[in-house]
C-alpha positions in Angstrom: 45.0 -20.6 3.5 48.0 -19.5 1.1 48.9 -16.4 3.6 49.5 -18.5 6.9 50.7 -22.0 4.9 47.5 -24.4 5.8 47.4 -27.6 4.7 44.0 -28.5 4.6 41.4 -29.9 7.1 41.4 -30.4 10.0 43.8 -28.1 10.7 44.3 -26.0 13.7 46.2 -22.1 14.0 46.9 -19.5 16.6 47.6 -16.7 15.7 48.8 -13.6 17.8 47.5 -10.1 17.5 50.8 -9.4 15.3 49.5 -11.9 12.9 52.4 -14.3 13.4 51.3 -18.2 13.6 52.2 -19.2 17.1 50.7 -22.7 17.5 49.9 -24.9 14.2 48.9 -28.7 14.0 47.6 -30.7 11.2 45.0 -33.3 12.4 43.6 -34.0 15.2 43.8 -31.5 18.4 43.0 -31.4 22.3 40.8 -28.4 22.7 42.2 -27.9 26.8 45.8 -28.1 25.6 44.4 -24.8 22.7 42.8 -23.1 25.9 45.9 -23.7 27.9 48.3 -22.1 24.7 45.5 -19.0 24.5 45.9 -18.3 27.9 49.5 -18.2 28.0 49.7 -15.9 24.9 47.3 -13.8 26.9 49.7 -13.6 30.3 52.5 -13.2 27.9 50.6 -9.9 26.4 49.6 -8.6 30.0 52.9 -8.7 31.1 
């Protein structure tokens, strides 16, 4: 939790394959709208 600055729970993290924190939120969280993110982070990597 220290390494990538959590606050506690719930807490949602995406995190690239470089280890960088590209999408954080604290609380509650839409699961599409994390689907959408992830699949734009994979087109992003493809192209």
């Amino acid at each position: 939790m220290k390494r990538y600055r959590t606050r506690g729970t719930p807490e949602m993290a995406i995190i690239d394959k470089e280890g960088r924190i590209r999408f954080q939120r604290f609380g509650s969280f839409d699961p599409a709208s994390g689907v959408q993110l992830i699949n734009q982070l994979l087109a992003e990597d493809r192209g």
